[in-house]
C-alpha positions in Angstrom: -21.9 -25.9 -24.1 -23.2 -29.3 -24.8 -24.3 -31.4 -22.2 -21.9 -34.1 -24.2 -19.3 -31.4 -24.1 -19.8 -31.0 -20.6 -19.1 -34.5 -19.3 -15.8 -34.8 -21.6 -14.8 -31.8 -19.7 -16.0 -32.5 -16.0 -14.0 -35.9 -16.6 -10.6 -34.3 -17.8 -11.0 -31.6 -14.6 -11.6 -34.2 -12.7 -8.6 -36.1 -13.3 -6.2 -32.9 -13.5 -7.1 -31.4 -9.8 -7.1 -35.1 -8.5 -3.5 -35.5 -9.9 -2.8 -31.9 -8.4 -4.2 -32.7 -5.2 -1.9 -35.9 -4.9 1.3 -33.8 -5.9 0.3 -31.2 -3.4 -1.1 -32.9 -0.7 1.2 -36.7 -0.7 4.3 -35.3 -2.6 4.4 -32.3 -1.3 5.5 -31.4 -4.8 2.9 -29.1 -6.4 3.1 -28.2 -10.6 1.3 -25.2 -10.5 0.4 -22.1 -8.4 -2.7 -21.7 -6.3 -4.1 -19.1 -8.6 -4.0 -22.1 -11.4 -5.5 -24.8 -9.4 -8.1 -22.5 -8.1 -9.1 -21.7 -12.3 -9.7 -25.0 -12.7 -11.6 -25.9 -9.7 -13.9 -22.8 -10.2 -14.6 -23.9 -13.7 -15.3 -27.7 -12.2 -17.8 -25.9 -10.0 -19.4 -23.8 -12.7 -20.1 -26.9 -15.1 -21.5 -29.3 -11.7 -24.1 -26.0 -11.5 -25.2 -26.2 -15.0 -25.3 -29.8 -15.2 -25.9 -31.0 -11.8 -26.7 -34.7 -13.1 -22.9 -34.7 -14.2 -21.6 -34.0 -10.5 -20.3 -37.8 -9.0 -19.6 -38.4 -5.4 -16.1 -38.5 -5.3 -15.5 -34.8 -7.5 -12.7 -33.2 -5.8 -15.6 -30.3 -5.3 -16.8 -32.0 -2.5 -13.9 -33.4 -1.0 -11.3 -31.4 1.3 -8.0 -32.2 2.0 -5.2 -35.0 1.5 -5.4 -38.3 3.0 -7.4 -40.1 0.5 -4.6 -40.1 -1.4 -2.3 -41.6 0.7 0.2 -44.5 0.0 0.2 -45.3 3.6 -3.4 -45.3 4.5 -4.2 -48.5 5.4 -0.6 -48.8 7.4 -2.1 -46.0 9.1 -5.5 -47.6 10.0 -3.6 -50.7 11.2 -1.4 -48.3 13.7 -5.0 -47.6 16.0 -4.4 -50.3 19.0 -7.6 -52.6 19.3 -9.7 -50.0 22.2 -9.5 -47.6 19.4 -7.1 -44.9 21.4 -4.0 -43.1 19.9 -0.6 -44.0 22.2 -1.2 -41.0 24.9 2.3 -39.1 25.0 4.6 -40.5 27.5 2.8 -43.9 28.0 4.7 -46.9 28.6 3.4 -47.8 25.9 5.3 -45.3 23.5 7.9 -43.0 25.1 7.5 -39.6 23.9 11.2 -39.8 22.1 10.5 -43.0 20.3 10.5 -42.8 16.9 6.4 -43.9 14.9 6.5 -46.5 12.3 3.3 -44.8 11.0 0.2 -43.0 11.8 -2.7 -43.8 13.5 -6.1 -41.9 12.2 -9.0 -40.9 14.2 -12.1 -39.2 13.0 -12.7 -35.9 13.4 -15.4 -35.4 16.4 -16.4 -32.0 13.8 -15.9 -32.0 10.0 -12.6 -29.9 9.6 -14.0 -28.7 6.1 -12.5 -26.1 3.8 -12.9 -22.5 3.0 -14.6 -21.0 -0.2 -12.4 -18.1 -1.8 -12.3 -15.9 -4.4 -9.4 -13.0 -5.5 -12.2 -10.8 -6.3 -13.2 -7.9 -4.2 -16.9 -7.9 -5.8 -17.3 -10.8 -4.1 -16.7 -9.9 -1.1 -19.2 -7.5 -1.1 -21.6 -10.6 -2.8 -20.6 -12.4 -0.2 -21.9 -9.8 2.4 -25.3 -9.3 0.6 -25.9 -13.2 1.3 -25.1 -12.9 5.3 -27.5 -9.6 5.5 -29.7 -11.8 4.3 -29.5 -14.7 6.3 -30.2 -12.2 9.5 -33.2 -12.1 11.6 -34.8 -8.7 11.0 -33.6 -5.5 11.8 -30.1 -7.2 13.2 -28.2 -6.3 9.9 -26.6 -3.3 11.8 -25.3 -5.8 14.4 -22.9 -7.7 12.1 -19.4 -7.4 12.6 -16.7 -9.5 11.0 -13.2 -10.9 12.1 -10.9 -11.0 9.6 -7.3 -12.9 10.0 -4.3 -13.9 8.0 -4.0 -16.7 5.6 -1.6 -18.8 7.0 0.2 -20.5 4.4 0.8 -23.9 6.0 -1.1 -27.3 6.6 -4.4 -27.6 8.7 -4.1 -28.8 12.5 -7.1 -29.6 14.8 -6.4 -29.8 19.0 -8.0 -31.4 21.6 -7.7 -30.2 25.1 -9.4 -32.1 28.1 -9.0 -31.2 31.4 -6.8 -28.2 30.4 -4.1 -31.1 29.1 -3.7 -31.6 25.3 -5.3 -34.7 24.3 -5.1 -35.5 21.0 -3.0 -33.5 17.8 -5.2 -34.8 14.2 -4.5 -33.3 10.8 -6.8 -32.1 8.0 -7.2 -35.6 6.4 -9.7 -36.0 4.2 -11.7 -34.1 6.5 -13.7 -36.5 8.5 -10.6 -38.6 9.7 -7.2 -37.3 10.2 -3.5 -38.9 11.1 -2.7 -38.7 15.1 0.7 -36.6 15.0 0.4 -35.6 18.9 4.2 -36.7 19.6 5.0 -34.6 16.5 3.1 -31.3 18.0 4.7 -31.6 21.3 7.6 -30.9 19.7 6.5 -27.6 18.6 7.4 -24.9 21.3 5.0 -22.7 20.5 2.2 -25.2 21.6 1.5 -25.9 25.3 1.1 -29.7 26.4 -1.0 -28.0 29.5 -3.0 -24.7 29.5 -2.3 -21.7 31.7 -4.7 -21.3 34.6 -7.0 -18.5 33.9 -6.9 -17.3 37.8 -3.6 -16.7 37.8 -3.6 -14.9 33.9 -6.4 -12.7 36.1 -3.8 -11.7 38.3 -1.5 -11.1 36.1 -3.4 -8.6 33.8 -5.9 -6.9 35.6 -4.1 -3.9 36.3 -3.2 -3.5 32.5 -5.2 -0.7 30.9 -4.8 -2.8 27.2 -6.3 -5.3 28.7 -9.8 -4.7 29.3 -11.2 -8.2 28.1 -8.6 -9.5 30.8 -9.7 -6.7 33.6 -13.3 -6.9 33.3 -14.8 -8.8 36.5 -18.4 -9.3 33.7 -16.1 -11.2 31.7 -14.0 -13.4 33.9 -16.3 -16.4 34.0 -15.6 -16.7 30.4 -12.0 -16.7 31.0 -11.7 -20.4 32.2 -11.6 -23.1 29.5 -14.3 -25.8 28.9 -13.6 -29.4 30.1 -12.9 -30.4 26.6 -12.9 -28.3 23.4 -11.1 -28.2 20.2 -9.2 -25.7 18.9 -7.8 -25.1 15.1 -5.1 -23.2 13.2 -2.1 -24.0 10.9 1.4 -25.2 11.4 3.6 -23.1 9.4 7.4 -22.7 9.0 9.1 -19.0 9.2 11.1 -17.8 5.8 14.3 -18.3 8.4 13.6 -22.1 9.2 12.6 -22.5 5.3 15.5 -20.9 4.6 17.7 -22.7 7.1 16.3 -26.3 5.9 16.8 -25.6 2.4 19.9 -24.7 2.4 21.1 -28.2 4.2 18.7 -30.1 1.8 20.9 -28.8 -1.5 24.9 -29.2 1.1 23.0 -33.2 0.8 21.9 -32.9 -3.0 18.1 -33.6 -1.7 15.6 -31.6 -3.5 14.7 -28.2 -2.0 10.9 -27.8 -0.8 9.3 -26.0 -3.3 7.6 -23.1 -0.6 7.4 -23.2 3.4 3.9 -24.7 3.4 5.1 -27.9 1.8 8.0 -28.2 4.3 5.8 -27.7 7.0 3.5 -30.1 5.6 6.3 -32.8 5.3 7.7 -31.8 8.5 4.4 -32.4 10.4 4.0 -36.2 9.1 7.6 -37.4 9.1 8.1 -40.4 11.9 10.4 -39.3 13.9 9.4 -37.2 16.5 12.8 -35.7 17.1 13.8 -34.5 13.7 10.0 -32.6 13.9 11.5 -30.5 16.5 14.7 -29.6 15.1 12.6 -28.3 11.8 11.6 -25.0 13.4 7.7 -25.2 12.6 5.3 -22.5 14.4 1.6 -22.6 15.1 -1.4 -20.0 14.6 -4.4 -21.1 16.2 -7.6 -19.2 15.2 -10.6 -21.6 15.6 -12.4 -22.6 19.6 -15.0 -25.7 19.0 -16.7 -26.6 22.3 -20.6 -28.0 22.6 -20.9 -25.5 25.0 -19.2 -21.6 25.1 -20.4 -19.1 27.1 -18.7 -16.4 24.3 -20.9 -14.1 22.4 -18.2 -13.6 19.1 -15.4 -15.0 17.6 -13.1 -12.9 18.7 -14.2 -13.3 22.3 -13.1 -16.7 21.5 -9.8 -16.4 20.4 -9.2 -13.8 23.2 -9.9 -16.3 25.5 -7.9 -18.7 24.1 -4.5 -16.5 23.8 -5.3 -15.9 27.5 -5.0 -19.6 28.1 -1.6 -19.6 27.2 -2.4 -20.6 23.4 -0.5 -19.1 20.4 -3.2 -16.8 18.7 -2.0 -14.5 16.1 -2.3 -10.4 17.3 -3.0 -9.8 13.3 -6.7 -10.4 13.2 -9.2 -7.3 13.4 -12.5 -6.9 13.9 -14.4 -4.8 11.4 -17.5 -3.1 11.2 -18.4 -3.2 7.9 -17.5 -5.0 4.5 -15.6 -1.5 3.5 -13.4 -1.9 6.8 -13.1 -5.7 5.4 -11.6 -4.4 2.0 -9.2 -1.9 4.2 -8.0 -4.4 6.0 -7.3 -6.7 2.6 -5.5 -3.4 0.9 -3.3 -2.7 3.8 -2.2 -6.3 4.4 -1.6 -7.0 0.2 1.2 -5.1 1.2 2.6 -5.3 4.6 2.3 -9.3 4.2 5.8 -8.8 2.1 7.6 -7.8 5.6 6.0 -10.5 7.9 9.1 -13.2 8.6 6.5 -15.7 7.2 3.8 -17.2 4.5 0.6 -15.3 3.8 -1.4 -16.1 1.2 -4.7 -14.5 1.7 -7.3 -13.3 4.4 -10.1 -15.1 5.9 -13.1 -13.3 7.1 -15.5 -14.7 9.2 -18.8 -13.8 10.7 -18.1 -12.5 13.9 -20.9 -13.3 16.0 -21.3 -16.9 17.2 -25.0 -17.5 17.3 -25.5 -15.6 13.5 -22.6 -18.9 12.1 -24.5 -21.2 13.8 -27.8 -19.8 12.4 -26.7 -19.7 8.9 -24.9 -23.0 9.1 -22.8 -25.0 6.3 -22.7 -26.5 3.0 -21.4 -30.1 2.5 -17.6 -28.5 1.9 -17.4 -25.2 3.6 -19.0 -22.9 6.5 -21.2 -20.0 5.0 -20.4 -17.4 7.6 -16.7 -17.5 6.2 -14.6 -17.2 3.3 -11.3 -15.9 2.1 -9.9 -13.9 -0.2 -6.8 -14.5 -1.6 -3.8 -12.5 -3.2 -3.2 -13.1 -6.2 0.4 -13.9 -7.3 3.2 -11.3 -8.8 3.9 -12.8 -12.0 6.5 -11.3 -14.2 7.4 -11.9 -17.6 11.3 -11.9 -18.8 13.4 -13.5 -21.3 15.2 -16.0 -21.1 18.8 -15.8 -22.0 20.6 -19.1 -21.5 20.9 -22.3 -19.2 23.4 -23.8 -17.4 24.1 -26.9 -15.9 26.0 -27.1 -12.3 27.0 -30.2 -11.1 27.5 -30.9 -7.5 29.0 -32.4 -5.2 27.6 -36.0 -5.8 27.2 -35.8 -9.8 23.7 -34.5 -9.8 23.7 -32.3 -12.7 20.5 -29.1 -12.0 19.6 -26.8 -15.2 19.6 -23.6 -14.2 18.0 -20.8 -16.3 19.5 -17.3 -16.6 17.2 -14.3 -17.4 17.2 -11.0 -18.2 16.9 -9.0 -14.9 13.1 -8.7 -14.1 11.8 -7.2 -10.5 9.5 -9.9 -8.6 8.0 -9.2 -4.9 10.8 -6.8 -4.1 13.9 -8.7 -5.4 15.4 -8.7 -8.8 15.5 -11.7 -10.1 18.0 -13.6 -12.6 18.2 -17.3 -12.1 15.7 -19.5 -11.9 16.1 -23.5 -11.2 14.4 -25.5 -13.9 14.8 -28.9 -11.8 15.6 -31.8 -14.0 15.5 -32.8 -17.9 11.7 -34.0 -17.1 10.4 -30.7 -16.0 12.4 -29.0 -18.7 10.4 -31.5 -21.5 7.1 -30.6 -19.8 8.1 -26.6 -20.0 9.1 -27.0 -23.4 12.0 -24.4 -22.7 13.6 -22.9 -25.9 16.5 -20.2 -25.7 15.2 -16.4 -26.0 11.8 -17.9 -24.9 9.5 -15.3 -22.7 8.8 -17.3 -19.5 6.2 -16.5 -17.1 8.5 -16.3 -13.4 6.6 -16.4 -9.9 8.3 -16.8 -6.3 7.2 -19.8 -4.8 6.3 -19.1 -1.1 7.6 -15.4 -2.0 11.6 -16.9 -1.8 12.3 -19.4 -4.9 12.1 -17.8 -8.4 9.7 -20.4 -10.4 9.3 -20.8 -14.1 5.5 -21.4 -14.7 5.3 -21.4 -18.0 6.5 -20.3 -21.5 4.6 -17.5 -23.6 5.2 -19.3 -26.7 3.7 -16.5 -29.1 6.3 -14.9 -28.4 9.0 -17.3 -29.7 11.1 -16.9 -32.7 10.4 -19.2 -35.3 14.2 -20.1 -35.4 14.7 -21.0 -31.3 16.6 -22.9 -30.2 15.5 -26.1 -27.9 17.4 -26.3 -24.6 19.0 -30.2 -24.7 19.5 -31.0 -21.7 23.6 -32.7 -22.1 24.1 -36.5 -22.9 27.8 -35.9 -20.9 29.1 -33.9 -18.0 29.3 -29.9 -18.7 32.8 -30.0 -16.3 34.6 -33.5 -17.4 33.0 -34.8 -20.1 31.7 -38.0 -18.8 28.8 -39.8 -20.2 26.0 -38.6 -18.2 23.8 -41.9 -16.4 20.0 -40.9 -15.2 18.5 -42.3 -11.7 15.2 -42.9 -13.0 14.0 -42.9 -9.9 14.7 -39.7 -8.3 14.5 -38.1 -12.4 17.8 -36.7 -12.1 21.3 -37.1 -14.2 24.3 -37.8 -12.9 28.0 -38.1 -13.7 29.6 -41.1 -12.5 33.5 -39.5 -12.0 32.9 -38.5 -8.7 36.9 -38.6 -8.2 37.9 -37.0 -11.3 35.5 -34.6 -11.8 36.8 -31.0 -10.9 33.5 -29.7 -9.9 32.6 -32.7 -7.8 35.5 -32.7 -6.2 35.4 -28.9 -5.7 32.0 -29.4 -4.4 33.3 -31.5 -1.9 35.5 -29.7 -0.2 32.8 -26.6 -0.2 30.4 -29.0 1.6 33.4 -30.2 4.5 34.4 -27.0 5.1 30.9 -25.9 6.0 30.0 -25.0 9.5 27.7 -27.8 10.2 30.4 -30.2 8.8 34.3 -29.2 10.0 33.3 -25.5 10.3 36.8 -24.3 8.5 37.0 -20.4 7.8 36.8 -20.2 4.2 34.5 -20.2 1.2 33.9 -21.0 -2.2 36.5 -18.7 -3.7 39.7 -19.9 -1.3 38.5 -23.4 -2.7 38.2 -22.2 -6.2 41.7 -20.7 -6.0 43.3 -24.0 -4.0 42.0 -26.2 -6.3 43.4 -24.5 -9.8 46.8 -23.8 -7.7 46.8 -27.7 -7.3 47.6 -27.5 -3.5 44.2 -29.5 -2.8 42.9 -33.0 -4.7 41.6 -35.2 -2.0 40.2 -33.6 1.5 43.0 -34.7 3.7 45.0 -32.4 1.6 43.5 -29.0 3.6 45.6 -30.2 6.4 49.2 -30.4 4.6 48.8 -26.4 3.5 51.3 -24.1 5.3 51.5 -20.4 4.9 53.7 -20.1 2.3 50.9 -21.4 -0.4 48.3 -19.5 1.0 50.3 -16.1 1.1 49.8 -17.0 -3.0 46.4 -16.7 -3.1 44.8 -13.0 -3.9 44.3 -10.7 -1.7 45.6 -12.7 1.2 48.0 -11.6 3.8 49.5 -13.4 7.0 46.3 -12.3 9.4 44.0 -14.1 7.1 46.4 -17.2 6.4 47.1 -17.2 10.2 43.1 -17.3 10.4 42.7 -20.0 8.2 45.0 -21.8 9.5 43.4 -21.9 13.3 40.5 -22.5 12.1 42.2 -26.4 10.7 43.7 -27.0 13.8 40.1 -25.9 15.7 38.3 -28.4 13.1 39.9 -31.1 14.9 38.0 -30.9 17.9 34.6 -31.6 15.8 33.5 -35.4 16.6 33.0 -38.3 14.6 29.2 -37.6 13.4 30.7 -34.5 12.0 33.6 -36.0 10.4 31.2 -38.6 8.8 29.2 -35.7 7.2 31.9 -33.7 6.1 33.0 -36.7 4.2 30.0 -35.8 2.0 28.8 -39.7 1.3 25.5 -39.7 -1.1 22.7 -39.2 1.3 23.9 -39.2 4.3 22.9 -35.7 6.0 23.6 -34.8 9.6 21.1 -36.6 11.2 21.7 -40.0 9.3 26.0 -39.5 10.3 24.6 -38.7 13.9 22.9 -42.2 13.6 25.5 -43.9 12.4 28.4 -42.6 14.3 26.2 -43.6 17.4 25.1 -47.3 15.8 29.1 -48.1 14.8 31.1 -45.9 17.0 33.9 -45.8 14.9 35.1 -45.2 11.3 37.1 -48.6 11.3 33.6 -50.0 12.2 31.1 -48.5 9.9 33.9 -48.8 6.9 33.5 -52.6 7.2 30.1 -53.0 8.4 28.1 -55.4 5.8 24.8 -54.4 4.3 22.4 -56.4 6.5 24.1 -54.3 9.8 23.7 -51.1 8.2 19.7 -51.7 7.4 20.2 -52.3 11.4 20.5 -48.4 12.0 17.6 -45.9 12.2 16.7 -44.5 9.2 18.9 -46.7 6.8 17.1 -48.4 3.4 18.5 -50.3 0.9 20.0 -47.3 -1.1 21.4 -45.9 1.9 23.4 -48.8 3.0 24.2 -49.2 -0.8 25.8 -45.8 -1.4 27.4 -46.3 1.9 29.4 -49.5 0.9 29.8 -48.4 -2.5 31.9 -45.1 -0.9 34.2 -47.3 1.7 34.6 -50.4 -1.6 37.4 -47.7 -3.1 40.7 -47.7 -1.8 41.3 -44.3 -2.9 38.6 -43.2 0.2 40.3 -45.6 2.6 43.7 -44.5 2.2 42.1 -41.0 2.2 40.4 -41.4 5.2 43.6 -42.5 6.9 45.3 -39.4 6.2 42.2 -37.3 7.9 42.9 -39.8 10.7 46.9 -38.5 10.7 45.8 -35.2 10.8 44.2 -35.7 14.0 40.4 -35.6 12.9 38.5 -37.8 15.9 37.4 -41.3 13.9 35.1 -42.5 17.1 33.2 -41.4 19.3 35.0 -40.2 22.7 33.0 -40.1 25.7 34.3 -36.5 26.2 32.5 -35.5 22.6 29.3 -35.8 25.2 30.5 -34.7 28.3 28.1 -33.1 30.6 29.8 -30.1 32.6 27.1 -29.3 34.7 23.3 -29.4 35.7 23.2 -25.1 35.9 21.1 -24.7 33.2 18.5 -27.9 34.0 15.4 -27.3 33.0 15.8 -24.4 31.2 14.9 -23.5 27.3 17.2 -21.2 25.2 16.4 -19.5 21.8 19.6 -18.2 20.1 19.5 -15.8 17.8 22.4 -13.6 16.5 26.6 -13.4 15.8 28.6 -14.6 18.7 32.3 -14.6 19.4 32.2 -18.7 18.9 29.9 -19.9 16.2 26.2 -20.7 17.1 26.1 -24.4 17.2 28.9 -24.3 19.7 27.4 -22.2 21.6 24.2 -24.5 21.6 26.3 -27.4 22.6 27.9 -25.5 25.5 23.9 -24.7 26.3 22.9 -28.3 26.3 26.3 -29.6 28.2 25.1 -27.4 31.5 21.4 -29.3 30.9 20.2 -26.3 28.9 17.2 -27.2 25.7 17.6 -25.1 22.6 14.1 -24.1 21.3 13.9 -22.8 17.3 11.8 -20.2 17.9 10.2 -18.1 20.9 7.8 -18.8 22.8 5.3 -19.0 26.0 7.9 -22.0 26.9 11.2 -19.7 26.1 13.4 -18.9 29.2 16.0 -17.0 27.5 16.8 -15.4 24.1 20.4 -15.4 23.7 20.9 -12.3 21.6 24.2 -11.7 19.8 25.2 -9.2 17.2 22.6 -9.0 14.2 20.0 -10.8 16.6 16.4 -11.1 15.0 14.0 -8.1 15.0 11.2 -10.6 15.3 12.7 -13.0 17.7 13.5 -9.7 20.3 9.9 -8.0 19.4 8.4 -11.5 20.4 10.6 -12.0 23.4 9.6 -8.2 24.6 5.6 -9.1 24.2 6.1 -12.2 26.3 8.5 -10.9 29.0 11.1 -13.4 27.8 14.5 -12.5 29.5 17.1 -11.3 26.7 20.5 -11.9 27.8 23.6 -11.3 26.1 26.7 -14.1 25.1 28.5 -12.5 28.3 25.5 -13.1 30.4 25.0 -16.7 29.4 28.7 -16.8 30.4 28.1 -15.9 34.1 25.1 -18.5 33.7 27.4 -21.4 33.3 30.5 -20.2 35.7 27.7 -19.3 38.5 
């Protein structure tokens, strides 16, 4: 290649895997795989080589991470008070539960830099060749290596003083990072103060696993240093994913794409509070002190799981590069079974003084590197598209495809987003398109094989009017969606409605899409209120049903009426406003009478309410049609304020006290949460070192009871808990 060639294309990679970095790393919305975006910056690394006078400073080569991107930045900067410390957790200054209006950064007291990679096994064993190398004589033998999971989530560093978390700092751009300490705390996994290594003696020196932990040579090392660091990633499990997902699409918000973006946007949002209801874990696998009296890595990280700290019991130490590649083979496949994101494995020199020795280039260590899978791609056709439109008007193209097998699952639909992402696809019916799983969960089209396309195809149009009514379709520039405007008359808005009220974090009634789909075309249901005129008679009608599950349906009305008023509000399925923005209403207003005439500069008074909020919400209580409609809920006997009772507390038996629940129970699991936190009980998302109790019902979580066994969490049953609160 030309040297004039060259620079055209250094430019245009440039550009591209800058663009990528800010839909990845500040949108949290990412346009092509890892496996693509690692092509492009191998090539960029290939052509700075050959023409090293081409290489700039600022070539995302030699940059890590995301917050030179950021909108927010200088906002950010502003946040750091005038002595230059972050607001210490609990401080007068900034209670624990109140919610940030932005970030403050701090720099990194060591580079957090990134890792080289490669989905080549040869270069694994290149890679060894250069650390034999870089021994002293005759200590080749010696080398071992460590070699851990890929965590597929966002970069955390922690600073412990004292044996008392300090300080929580992302990634950043690597040299500075965003304080989210109030946001870690919320993570149960993660322990504000360390366990005392005396007593952790005690406690395992009888236990023949244990030897690290028994060994009286090795217990000076067990006790921490007066300040170190310690790094890992904060990931969310497949079920949280799952979980958050699923809300995200009952409020018409766009899903996360994969877990790692979620738990990236998780990790920086303001509000302390909503972090810890998002179910995020932690993997720590990294000890920084300026003095350790640990021979190895592992050592290290033994140490540090000792401490109380949540270390991962996946990582191995090997030998030899050949147990390297034995560890890589075996986990290429059992990573399909773990309840979370794994992208790769990251092998590092084992022994501390040989990484120190052979030191660090000005973007990554050269004692470590990782390999990476590479992604299950499948090919298929595609048949058709349709076009759902839900509950608020949003209309999604979704693509169906001949039946192709993808990591496990056959897959047949695929979301293709919006009209935009469609254009950029260039989608045409029958076309082959390339389909990945995004975090191994959402089927993704990636891109078309358009050699294969017959000459006479088709071009999906996305519709001008509504598939269901006909409507002319209006587009929200933007969030780049369509939408049709007749959210009253269109049947699949309105059927979408009542979907989303009967759901069970809205008025929990027992049904589902089909009863809904069969009420509706009977034309026993128009409006919502109309769920509570139905009497036996019309249900008998519908198929399949007999008198047990009529009877069924019916209590489970007349139970709906007991929800409160935050519930009510979200079941009334207003644009945007999700659970958390009714709870903050309901508890702002009080009362439906209230928020229905509440003007536009009182609801930009609430938490979390911005201009198109607070319009959406006076444009739903301007129609009569919802007032009157509302009234008739309110006839029904569903609550329209907020009682004192709603909040009650029964009792302080459970003070103190953290529950994970996990399972089928004879009441449904948020009620039995509620009970939980009524006798001063915490619900945690996930188990941990800070778990009390796992509450395990019917179909309770393999993981959750194999984690809860390993930590000598007490697993008690619905009937248990029971005695708990009548004790």
């Amino acid at each position: 290649m030309k040297k004039s060639e060259a620079k055209k294309r250094i430019i245009l990679l440039s550009n591209e895997l800058k663009m990528h970095n800010y839909n990845y790393y500040v949108l949290n919305n990412p346009v092509i795989t890892d496996f693509e975006y690692d092509i492009l910056m191998h090539e960029l690394q290939e052509l700075e080589k050959l023409f090293p006078e081409l290489a700039v400073a600022d070539s995302p080569t030699q940059h890590v991470g995301s917050d030179l991107f950021s909108d927010y930045n200088l906002i950010q900067k502003a946040a750091v008070s005038t002595n230059g410390n972050p607001a210490i957790p609990d401080s007068p200054s900034h209670p624990q539960d109140a919610p940030l209006t932005s970030f403050a950064q701090f720099k990194h007291k060591y580079p957090m830099l990134s890792l080289g990679n490669t989905y080549e096994i040869d270069e694994l064993y290149a890679f060894n060749e250069r650390i034999m190398k870089g021994t002293s004589d005759g200590l080749s033998d010696s080398v071992t290596y460590n070699c851990e999971l890929k965590f597929d989530g966002t970069a955390i560093c922690l600073t412990y003083r004292n044996g008392k978390l300090f300080r929580a700092l992302t990634r950043g751009d690597g040299t500075t990072g965003d304080d989210v300490t109030l946001n870690i705390l919320k993570i149960a996994s993660i322990p504000k103060e360390l366990k005392s290594s005396d007593s952790f003696y005690r406690q395992n020196k009888t236990d023949n696993n244990s030897s690290d932990v028994g060994s009286a040579q090795k217990q000076s090392w067990i006790q921490w240093p007066e300040e170190f660091e310690i790094r890992g990633e904060i990931y969310m499990p497949y079920e949280a994913f799952d979980r958050l997902n699923h809300q995200r699409e009952l409020d018409e918000e766009t899903p996360f794409a994969n877990p790692r973006n979620a738990a990236s946007g998780s990790l920086k949002l303001l509000d302390s509070n909503l972090v810890g209801e998002r179910g995020l874990e932690c993997t720590l696998y990294h000890v920084i002190a300026p003095e350790m009296n640990f021979i190895t890595h592992t050592e290290a990280l033994t140490a540090a799981r000792m401490w109380g700290l949540p270390v991962s019991d996946l990582a191995q130490e090997c030998k030899s590069i050949d147990e390297v590649v034995k560890y890589i083979t075996i986990w290429d496949t059992e990573r399909k079974k773990l309840p979370f994101a794994t992208d790769g494995i990251v092998i590092k020199v084992n022994q501390l003084a040989l990484q120190k020795s052979l030191g660090f280039t000005a973007k990554s260590p050269r004692w470590a590197t990782a390999y990476k899978f590479k992604p299950e791609v499948a090919l298929t056709k595609l048949v058709s598209v349709d076009y759902q439109v839900g509950r608020t008007g949003a209309i999604t193209p979704v693509a169906n495809l001949e039946p192709v097998q993808l990591s496990g699952t056959i897959v047949k639909r695929a979301s293709l987003h919006n009209s935009e992402q469609m254009d950029l696809l260039d989608i045409h019916i029958n076309d082959y398109v390339y389909v990945v799983k995004g975090g191994e969960i959402i089927p993704k089209i990636t891109g078309v094989d358009s050699s294969k396309r017959e000459p006479d195809a088709e071009k999906a149009a996305f519709p001008q009017f509504c598939p269901d009514c006909g409507t002319p379709l209006v587009k929200d520039v933007e969030e780049a969606k369509s939408f049709c405007p007749n959210t009253d008359g269109c049947p699949m808005q309105i059927k979408g409605k009542f979907i989303h009220f009967i759901s069970r974090k809205a008025m929990n009634i027992n049904a589902g899409e089909a009863t809904i789909e069969q009420l509706y075309n009977k034309g026993y249901i128009k409006i919502l209120s109309d769920l509570y005129s139905l009497d036996q008679k019309q249900l008998l009608t519908l198929d399949n049903w007999k008198e047990k599950s009529a009877a069924n349906f019916l209590n489970s009305l007349e139970m709906s009426k007991e929800c409160n008023f935050s519930r009510v509000l979200f079941a009334l399925g207003i644009r945007y406003v999700g659970e958390t923005t009714a709870k903050n209403l309901a508890g702002y207003f009080k009362s439906m009478d209230k928020l229905s005439s509440a003007t536009k500069e009182e609801l930009l008074e609430v938490e979390e309410i911005g201009e198109k909020l607070a319009d959406a919400i006076i444009e739903y209580f301007s129609h009569p049609d919802h007032l009157e409609m509302i009234g008739k809920l309110k006839q029904a006997g569903l609550k329209m304020e907020n009682l004192e009772s709603d909040y009650q507390r029964l009792s302080n038996r459970l003070e103190g006290k953290v529950f994970v629940v996990s399972g089928t129970f004879s009441v449904s699991r948020e009620d039995l949460k509620t009970t939980i936190e009524q006798h001063g009980g915490k619900i945690g998302s996930s188990v941990s070192g800070k778990t009390d109790y796992l509450v395990a019902g019917e179909k309770s979580g393999e993981s959750k009871l194999q984690k809860a066994a390993k930590l000598g969490i007490a697993v008690i049953s619905e009937e248990e808990l029971q005695v708990m609160f009548n004790s």
